[in-house]
C-alpha positions as CSV (number, residue, x, y, z in Angstrom):
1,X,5.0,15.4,-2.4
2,X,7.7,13.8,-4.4
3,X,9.3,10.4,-4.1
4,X,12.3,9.3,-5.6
5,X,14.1,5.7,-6.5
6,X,16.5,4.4,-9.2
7,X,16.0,2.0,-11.3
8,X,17.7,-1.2,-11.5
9,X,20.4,-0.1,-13.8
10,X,21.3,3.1,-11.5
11,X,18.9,5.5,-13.6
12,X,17.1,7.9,-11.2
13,X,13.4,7.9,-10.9
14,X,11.1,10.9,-9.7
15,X,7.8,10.6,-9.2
16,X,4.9,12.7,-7.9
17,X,1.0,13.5,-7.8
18,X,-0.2,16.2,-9.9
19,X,-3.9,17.6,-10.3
20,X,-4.7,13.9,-10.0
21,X,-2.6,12.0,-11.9
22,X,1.0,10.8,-11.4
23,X,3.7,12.4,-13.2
24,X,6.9,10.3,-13.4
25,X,10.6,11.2,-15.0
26,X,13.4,8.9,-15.4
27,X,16.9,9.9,-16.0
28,X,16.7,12.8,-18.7
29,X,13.9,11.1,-20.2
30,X,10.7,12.7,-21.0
31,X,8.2,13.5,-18.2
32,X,4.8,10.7,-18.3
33,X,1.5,11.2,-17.1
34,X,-0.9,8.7,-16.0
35,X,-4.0,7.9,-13.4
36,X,-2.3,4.9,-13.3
37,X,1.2,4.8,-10.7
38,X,2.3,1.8,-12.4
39,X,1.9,2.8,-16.1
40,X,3.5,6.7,-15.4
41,X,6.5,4.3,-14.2
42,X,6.7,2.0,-17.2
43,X,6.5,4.9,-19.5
44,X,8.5,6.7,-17.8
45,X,11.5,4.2,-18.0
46,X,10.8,3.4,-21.4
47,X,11.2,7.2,-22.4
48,X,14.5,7.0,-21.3
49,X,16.9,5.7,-24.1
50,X,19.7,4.8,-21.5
51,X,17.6,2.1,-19.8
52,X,18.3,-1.4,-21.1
53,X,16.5,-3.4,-18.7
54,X,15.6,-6.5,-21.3
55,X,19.6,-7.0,-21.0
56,X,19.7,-7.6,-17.8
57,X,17.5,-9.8,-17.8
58,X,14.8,-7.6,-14.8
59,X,11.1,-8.5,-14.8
60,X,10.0,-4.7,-15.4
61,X,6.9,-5.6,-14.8
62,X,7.4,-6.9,-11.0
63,X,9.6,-4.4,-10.2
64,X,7.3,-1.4,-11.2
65,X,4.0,-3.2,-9.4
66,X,6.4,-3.0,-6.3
67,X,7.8,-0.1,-6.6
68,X,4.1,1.8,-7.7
69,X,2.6,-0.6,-4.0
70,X,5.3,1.3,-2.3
71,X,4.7,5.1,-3.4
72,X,1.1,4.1,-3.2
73,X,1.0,2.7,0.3
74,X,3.4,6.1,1.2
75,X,1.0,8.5,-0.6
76,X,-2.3,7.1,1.3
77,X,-0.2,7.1,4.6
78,X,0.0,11.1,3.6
79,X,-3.4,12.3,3.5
């Protein structure tokens, strides 16, 4: 299973579950791994160089929690 968003500055975001953990891309970024939804996310759009979210002034931190409830809430549904 394999969800997909974008972050608020248009960079896509790909996300799924892997032997346990949650593997997360963003843009053409490096691939992270975590058990943790929300850190896999944050890493993720750190990784990738073209996201400038301090500029815009975006709690990353909000937005990931809700975006990692969502997938979350959609992966449970799943199984």
């Amino acid at each position: 299973m394999e969800w997909s968003t974008y972050t608020p500055e248009g960079r896509r975001l790909v996300v799924r579950r892997e032997d346990g953990a949650w593997v997360a891309q963003c843009g053409d970024g490096e691939v992270a791994r975590s058990e943790l939804l929300d850190v896999a996310l944050i890493e993720a759009i750190h990784r990738d160089h073209e996201v400038v979210g301090h500029s815009l002034g975006i709690d990353y931190g909000s937005w990931t929690r809700e975006r990692a409830d969502s997938i979350e809430r959609d992966y449970s549904g799943s199984g």
